[in-house]
KOLGURO-343703 format. One line per 5 residues: number of its first residue (from 1); their letters; for each residue x, y, z of C-alpha. Coordinates in steps of 0.1 Angstrom, whole numbers, plus 5000, padded with zeros to 4 digits. Example, Ala and Ser with C-alpha at 12.3 -4.5 7.8 and 13.67 -1.06 7.14 Angstrom:
# residues 2
1) as) 5123/4955/5078 ~ 5137/4989/5071 .
END
This chain:
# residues 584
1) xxxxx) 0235/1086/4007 ~ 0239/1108/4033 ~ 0274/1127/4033 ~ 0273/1145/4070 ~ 0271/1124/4097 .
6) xxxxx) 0243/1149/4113 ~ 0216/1145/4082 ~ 0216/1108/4097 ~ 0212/1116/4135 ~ 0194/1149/4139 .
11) xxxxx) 0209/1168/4172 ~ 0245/1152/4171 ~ 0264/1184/4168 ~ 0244/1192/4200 ~ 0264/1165/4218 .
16) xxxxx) 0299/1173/4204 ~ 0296/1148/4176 ~ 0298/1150/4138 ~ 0322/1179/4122 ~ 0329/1195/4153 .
21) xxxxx) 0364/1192/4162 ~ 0383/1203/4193 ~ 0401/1235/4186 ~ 0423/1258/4206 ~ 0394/1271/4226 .
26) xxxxx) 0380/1239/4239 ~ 0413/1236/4257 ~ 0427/1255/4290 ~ 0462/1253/4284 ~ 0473/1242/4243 .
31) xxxxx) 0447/1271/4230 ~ 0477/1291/4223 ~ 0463/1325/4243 ~ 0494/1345/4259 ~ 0491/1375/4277 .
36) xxxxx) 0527/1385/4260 ~ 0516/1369/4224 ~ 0514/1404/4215 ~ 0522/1440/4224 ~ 0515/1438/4261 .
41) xxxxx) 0518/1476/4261 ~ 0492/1481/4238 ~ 0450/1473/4245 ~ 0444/1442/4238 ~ 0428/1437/4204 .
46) xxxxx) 0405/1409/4207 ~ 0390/1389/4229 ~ 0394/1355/4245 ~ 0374/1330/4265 ~ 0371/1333/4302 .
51) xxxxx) 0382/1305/4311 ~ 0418/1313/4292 ~ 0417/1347/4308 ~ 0414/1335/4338 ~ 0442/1305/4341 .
56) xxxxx) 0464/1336/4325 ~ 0464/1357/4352 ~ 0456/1328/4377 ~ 0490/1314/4361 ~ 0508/1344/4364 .
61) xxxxx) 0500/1354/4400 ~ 0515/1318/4416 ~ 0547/1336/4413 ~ 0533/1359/4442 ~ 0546/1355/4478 .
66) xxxxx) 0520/1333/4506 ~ 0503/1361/4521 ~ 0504/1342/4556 ~ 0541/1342/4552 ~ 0543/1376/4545 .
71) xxxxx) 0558/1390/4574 ~ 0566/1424/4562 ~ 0531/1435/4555 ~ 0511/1449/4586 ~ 0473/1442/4564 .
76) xxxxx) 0446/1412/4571 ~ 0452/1385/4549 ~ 0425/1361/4562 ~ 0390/1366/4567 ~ 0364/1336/4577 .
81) xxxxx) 0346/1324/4548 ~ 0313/1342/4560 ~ 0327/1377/4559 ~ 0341/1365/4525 ~ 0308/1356/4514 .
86) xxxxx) 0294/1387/4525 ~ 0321/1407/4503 ~ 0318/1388/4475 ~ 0274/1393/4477 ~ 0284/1433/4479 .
91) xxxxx) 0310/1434/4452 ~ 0291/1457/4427 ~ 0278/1481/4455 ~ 0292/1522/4458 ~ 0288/1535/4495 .
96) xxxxx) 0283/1569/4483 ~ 0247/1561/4472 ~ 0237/1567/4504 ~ 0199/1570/4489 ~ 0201/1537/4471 .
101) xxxxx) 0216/1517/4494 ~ 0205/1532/4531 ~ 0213/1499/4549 ~ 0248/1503/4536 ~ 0245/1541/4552 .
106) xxxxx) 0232/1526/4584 ~ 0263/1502/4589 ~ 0282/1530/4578 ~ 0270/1550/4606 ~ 0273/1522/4635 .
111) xxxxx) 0304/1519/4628 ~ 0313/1554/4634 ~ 0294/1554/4661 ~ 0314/1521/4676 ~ 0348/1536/4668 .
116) xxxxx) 0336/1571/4685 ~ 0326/1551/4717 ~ 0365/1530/4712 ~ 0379/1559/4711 ~ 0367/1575/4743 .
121) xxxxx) 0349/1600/4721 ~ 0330/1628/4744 ~ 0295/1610/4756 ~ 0261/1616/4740 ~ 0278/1636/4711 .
126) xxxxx) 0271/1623/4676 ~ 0298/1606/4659 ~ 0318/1629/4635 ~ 0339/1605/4606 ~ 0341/1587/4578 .
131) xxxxx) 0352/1558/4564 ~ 0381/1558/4541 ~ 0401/1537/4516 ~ 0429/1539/4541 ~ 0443/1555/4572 .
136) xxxxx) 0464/1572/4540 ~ 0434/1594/4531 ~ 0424/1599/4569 ~ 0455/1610/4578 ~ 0454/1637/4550 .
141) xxxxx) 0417/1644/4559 ~ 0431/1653/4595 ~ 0461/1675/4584 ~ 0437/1693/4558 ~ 0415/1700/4589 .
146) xxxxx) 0443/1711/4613 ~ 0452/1737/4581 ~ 0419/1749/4576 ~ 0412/1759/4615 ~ 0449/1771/4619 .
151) xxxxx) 0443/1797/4586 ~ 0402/1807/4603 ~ 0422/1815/4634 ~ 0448/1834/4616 ~ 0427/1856/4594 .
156) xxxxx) 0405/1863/4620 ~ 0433/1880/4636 ~ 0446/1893/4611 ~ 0479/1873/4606 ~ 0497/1856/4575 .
161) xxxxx) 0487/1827/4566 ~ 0507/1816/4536 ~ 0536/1794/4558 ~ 0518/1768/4576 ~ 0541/1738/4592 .
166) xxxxx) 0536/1707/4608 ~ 0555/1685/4630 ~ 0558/1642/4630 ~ 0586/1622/4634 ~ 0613/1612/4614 .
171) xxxxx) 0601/1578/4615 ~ 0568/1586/4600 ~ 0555/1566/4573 ~ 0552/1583/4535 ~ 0515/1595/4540 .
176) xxxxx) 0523/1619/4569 ~ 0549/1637/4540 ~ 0522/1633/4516 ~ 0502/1654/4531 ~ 0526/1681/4538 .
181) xxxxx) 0538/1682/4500 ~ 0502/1679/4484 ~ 0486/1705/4505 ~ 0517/1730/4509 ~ 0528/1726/4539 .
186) xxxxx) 0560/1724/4555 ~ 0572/1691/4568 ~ 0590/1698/4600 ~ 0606/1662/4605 ~ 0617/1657/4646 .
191) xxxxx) 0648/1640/4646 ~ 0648/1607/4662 ~ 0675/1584/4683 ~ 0681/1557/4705 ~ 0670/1577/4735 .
196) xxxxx) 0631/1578/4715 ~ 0630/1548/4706 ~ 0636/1556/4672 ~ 0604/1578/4671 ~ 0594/1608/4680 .
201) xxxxx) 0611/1632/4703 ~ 0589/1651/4723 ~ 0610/1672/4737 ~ 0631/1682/4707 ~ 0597/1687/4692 .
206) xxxxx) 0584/1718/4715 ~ 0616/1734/4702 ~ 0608/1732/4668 ~ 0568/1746/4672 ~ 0561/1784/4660 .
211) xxxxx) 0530/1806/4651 ~ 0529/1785/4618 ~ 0527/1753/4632 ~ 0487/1738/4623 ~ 0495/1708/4646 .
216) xxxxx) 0512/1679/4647 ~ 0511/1642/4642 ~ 0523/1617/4666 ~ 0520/1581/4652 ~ 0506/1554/4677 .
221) xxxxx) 0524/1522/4662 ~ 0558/1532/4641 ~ 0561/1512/4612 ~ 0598/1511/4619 ~ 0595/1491/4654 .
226) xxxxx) 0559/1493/4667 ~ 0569/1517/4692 ~ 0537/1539/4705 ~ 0546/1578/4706 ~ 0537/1590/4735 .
231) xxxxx) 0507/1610/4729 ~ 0495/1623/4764 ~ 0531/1632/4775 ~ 0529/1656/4740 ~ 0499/1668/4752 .
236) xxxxx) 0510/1680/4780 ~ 0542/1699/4767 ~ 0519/1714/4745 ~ 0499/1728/4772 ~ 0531/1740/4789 .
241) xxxxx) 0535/1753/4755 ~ 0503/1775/4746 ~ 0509/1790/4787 ~ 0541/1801/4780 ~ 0541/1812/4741 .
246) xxxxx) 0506/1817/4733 ~ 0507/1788/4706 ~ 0478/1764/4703 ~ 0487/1732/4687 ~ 0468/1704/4681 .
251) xxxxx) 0469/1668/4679 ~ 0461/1640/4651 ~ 0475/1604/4662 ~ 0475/1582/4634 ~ 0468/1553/4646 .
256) xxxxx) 0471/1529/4616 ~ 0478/1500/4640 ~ 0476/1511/4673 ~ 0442/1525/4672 ~ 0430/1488/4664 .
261) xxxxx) 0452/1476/4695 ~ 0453/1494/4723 ~ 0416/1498/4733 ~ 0415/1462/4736 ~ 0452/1451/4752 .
266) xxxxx) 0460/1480/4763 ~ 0425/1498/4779 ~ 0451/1521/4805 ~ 0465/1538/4782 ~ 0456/1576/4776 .
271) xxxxx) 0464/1582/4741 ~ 0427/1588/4726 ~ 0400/1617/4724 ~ 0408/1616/4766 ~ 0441/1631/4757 .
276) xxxxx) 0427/1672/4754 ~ 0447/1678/4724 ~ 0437/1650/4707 ~ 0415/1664/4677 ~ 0414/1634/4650 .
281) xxxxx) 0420/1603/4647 ~ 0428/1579/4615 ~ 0433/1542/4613 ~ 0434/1512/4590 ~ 0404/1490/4591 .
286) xxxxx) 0430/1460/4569 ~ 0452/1463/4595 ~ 0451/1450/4631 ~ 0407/1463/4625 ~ 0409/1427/4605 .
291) xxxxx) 0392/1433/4577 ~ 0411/1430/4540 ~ 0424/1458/4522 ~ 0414/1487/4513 ~ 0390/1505/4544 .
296) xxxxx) 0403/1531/4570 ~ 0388/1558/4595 ~ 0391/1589/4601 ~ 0368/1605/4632 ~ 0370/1643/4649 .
301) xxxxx) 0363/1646/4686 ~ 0334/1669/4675 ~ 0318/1685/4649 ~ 0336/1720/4654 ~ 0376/1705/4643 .
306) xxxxx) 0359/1696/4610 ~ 0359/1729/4593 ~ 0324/1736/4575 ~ 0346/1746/4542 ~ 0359/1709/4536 .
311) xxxxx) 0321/1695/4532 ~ 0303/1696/4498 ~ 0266/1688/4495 ~ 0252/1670/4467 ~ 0219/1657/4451 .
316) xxxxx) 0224/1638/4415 ~ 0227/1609/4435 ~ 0190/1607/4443 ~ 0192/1623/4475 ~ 0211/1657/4497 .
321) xxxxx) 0242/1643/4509 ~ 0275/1655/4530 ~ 0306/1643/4516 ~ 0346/1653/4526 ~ 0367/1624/4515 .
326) xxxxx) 0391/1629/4488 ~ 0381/1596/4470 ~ 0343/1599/4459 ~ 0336/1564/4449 ~ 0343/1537/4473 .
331) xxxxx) 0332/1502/4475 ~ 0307/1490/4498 ~ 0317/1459/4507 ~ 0345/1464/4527 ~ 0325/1482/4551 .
336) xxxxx) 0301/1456/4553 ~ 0330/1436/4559 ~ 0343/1456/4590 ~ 0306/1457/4608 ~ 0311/1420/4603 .
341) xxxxx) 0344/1417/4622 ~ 0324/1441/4648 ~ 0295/1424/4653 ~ 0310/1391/4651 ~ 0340/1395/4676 .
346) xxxxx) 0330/1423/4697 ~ 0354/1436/4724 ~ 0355/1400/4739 ~ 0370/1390/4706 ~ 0393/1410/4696 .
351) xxxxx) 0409/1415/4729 ~ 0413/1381/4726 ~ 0427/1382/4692 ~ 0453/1411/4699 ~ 0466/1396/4735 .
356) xxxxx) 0474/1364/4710 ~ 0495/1388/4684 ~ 0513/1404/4712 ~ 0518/1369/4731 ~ 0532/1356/4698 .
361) xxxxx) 0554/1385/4694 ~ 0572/1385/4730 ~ 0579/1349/4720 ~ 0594/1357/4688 ~ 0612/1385/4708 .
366) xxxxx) 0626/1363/4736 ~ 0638/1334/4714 ~ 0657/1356/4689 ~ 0677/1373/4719 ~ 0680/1339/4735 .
371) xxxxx) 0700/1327/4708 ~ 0727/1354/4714 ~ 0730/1361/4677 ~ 0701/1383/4672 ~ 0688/1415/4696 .
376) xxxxx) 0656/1433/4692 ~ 0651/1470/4682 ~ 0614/1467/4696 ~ 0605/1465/4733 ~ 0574/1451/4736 .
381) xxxxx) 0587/1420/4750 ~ 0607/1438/4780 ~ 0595/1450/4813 ~ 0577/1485/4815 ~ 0599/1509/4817 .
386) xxxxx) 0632/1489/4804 ~ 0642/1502/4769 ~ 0667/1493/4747 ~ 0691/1455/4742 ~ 0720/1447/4767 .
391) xxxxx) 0725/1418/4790 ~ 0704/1430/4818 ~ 0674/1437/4797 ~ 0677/1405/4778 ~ 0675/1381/4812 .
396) xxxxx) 0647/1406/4826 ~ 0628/1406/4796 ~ 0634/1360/4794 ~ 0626/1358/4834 ~ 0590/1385/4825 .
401) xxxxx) 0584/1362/4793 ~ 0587/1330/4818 ~ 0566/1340/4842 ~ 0537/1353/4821 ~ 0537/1328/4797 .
406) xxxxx) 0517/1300/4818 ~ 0487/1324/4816 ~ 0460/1322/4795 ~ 0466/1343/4765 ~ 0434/1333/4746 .
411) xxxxx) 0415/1348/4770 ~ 0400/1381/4770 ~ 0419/1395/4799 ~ 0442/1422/4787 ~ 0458/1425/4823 .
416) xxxxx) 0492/1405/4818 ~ 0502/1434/4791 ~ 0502/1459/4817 ~ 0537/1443/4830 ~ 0554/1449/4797 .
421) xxxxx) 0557/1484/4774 ~ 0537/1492/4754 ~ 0538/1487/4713 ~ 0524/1466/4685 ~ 0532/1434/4678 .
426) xxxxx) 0560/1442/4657 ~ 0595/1425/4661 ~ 0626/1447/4649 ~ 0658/1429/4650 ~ 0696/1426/4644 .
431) xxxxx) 0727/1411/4648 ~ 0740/1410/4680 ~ 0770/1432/4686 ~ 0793/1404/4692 ~ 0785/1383/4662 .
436) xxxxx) 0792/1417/4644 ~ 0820/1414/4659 ~ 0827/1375/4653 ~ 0813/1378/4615 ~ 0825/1413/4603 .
441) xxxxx) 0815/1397/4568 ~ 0776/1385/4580 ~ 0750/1405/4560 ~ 0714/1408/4569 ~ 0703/1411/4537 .
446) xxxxx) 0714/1374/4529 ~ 0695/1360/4559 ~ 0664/1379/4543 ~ 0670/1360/4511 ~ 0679/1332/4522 .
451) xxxxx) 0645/1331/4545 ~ 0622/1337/4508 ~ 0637/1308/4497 ~ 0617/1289/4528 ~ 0587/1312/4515 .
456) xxxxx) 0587/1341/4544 ~ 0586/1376/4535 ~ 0610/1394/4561 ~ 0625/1428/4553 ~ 0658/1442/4558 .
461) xxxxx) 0655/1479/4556 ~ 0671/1509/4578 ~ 0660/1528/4606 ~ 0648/1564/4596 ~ 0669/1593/4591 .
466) xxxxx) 0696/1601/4618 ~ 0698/1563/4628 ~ 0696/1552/4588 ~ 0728/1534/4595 ~ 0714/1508/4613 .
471) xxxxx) 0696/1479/4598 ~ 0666/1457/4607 ~ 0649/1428/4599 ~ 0611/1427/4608 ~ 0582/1408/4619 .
476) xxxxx) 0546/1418/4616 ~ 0527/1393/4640 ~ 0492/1395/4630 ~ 0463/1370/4638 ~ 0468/1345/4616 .
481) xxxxx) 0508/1342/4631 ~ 0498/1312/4648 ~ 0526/1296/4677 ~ 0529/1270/4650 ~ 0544/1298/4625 .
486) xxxxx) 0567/1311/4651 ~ 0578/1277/4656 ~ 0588/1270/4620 ~ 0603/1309/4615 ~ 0623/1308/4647 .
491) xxxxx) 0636/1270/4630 ~ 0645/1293/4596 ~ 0658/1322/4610 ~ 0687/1297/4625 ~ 0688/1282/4593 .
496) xxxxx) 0692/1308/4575 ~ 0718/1324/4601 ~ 0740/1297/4594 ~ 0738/1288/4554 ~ 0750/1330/4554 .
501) xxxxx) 0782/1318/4574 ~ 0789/1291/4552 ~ 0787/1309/4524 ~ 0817/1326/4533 ~ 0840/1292/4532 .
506) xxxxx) 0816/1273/4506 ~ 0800/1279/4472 ~ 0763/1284/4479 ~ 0763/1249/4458 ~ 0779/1232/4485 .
511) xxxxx) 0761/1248/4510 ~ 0724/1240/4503 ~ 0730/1206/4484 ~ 0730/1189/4518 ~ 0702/1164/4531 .
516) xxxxx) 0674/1175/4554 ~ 0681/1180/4590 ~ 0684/1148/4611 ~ 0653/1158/4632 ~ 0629/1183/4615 .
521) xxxxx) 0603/1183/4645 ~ 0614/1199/4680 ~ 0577/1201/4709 ~ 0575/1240/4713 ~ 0606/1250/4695 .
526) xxxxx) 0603/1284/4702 ~ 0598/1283/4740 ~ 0629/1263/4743 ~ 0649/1283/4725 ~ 0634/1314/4745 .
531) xxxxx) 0641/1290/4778 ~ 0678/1281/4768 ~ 0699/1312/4775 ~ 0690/1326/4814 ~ 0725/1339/4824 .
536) xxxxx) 0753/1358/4809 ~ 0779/1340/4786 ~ 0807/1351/4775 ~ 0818/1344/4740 ~ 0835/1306/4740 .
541) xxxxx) 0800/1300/4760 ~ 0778/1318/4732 ~ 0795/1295/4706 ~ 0790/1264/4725 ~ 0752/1277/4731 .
546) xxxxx) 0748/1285/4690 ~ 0757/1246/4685 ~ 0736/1235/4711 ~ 0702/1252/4691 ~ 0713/1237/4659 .
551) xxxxx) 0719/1209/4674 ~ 0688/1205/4689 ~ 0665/1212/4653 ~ 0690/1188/4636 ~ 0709/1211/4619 .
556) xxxxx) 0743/1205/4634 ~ 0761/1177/4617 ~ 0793/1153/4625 ~ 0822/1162/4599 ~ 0850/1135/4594 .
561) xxxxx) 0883/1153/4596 ~ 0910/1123/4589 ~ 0897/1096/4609 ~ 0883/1120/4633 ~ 0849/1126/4638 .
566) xxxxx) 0841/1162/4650 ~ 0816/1191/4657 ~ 0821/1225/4636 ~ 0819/1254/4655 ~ 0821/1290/4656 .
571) xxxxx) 0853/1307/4650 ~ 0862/1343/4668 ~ 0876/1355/4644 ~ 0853/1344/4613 ~ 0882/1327/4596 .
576) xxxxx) 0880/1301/4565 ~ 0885/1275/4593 ~ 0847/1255/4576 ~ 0824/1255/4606 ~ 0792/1239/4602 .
581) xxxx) 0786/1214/4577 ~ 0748/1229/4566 ~ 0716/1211/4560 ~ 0687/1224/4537 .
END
């Protein structure tokens, strides 16, 4: 008699049957794999199925913020599923194999070719450029050009050449010093203040300029507030410069954001290769460009500011090629990805796109101001010309906001931005002086935290140096920060606001184990918040306004006090007196 089940039926192993018995790796979870089963410091020793290494990290990377929500990151985090498609077909591809893959090249060049035209570069002149993994590496690939012309010049005169300085803002981002340390050169940080916006100084800058000084970078889109320095003004006190001291200083803008922005919202403004000192030019293509992370450029008005020296030639590749990036290898499919947002969007499209973030933004703007318990560092949302929070500028900015908002900000009309400064769609903001005042105890940092537990990603950092003292929370608007979104964070921010307060009377217990709010949908939230504060109030009146917005989202509740049924309200002096009874 047969013993095995399989001597009787030929083949039954083949369909699971028989001996065969489920073990550890016919299951997903229950197989017993761990990435911290063993030394997770050490290589891993053996291998496992992929299906268990991938619900491992899969697993592990839920505990990741939403990318849509993350509000303190200025990259793309949505592509449509075509350019996705396209990434994923190009995934094994290296863009330096310019001889294997000459369509790559070709869409390589375009695209210089399209950023040189953006950027106002001089007509019928070849594109000079590259593309990068980030505007890091083209803002390095600038400064490293600025040094290597300033040291030509120098030793064909005959001069020293071993104490080259540069000059950016205090508010630049880590890159700019990055360059300076890595390459020897002195960082020459321009002190910045309320009067700049918190960026560059122009005019404290020209002080600060010797026979040393290789150029200078002025950063179109600060990080800190989404101011844009002003790059022709700079220009032109360099000129003033050079006629009076000899010294000729050049320009690289990094324009990480702004480069992306401008030339489609904001076509006026001078700040490109039409500026004279203008030289170079980096930017992030997984920025406001809208492609996903990581791709920048870096372009030079002409051939002659990208020294000879910084170019190496090569020919194990299959063919003679140029190269002068710092990173050699670099995927393809990013790039592919950018031609892909060009080609698909053209300047119809993303003027379109970037009027939306900036729309977006002013709204954010307007409504966190009109709440009288919030003012905004950035100034994007205020007249042109008007700088800076105070009464005045709030109600101009509201009454600007009011009258431009009927317009049609899909369209691809970049006119109505002409009536406001210019900037980035980034929001900056703080408590008001007088809820300072009200709440000595209030603490930004709780409102941040308070807003991750409703899943957005909102910083709380301070201003750079010489203004370090003052603290802001920020908003990157970007294109998927639909009105929607600014709906639902204007809704949180309150919430948040107030849960902070009452955890300065109540456990933090008490204060989120309350039911939802009475009415969790208000038509247009945000516009009637930024609608609901159009005169001066003093600070009874501010109180009384406060309870009006959470009353109107639902978050203002009846307390019983004896038989007595009352509203809580704001006290002056931020006493235990329990204000508002909280909803989660």
């Amino acid at each position: 008699m047969a013993e095995n089940v399989e001597d009787l039926l030929p083949g039954v192993r083949r369909l699971g049957l028989g001996k065969r018995r489920v073990t550890m790796t016919d299951m997903t979870y229950g197989s017993g794999y761990s990435e911290s089963s063993g030394d997770v410091r050490s290589f891993p020793k053996k291998s496992m199925p992929a299906r268990n290494a991938y619900q491992i990290i899969h697993d592990t990377l839920k505990f990741d913020g939403d990318p849509t929500l993350n509000c303190a990151t200025f990259l793309t985090t949505w592509m449509e599923p075509e350019a996705e498609k396209l990434i994923v077909e190009n995934l094994g591809k290296n863009r330096v194999d310019i001889d294997e893959y000459e369509s790559t090249e070709r869409i390589h060049r375009r695209c210089l070719a399209h950023l040189h035209d953006l950027w106002n570069g001089p007509k019928g002149a070849d594109a000079t450029g590259t593309v990068v993994v980030g505007s890091s590496e083209g803002i390095m690939l600038g400064g490293l050009a600025m040094k290597w012309r300033w040291r030509l010049r120098r030793e064909a005169a005959g001069k020293d050449t071993s104490k080259p300085n540069i000059l950016f803002g205090a508010n630049a981002q880590v890159a700019l010093e990055k360059t300076a340390r890595y390459f020897d050169i002195e960082a020459r940080l321009v002190p910045v203040c309320e009067e700049s916006h918190y960026c560059l100084d122009i005019h404290k800058a020209v002080d600060m300029i010797d026979e040393n000084t290789i150029g200078m970078f002025v950063i179109f889109g600060s990080t800190y507030t989404g101011h844009y320095e002003d790059v022709a003004e700079m220009s032109k006190l360099l000129d003033k410069l050079q006629q009076e001291k000899g010294y000729d200083v050049p320009i690289h803008v990094d324009g990480a954001s702004g480069a992306f922005i401008a030339p489609f919202a904001q076509p006026n403004l001078a700040w490109d290769f039409r500026v004279p000192r203008v030289v170079s030019i980096s930017t992030s293509g997984h920025k406001f460009g809208l492609t996903y992370p990581g791709i920048g450029w870096v372009l030079w008005k002409a051939q002659e500011y990208l020294p000879s020296g910084l170019e190496f030639e090569l020919s194990y590749l299959g063919g003679v090629e140029k190269t002068f990036t710092l990173n050699f290898s670099h995927p393809a499919c990013f790039l592919i990805a950018q031609y892909y947002q060009f080609i698909r969007y053209g300047h119809e499209g993303y003027t379109r796109i970037m009027n939306a973030c900036l729309y977006h933004a002013r709204l954010l703007s307007v409504a966190l101001e009109a709440t009288g318990v919030y003012e905004c560092f950035s100034d994007i949302h205020r007249p042109r010309g008007q700088f800076g929070f105070s009464e005045e500028t709030r109600l101009s900015a509201s009454s600007l906001f009011d009258e431009t908002s009927s317009l049609d900000i899909s369209g691809a009309n970049p006119s109505v931005n002409e009536k406001f400064n210019w900037g980035a769609p980034v929001v900056a903001f703080r408590f008001t002086d007088w809820f300072i005042t009200t709440h000595p105890k209030a603490n930004q940092d709780i409102v941040s935290t308070f807003l991750r537990v409703r899943g957005w990603i909102i910083p709380n950092y301070p201003l750079p140096p010489d203004a370090n003292t003052i603290r802001v929370l920020r908003v990157v608007v970007k294109e998927t920060t639909s009105e929607d979104l600014i709906n639902r964070l204007i809704r949180d921010v309150m919430w948040a606001t107030q849960t902070m307060l009452d955890t300065e009377t109540k456990s933090l217990g008490e204060t989120l184990a309350k039911p939802l709010a009475s009415d969790p949908s208000v038509t247009n939230l945000a516009h009637a918040v930024a609608s609901s504060n159009t005169r001066t109030m003093d600070g009874h009146e501010k109180r009384s306004h406060w309870r009006g917005l959470l009353d109107k989202i639902g978050e203002l509740k009846k307390v019983d006090v004896g038989n007595k049924s009352t509203d809580e309200e704001l006290t002056d002096d931020g006493s235990s007196k329990p204000i508002y009874q909280k909803t989660c």
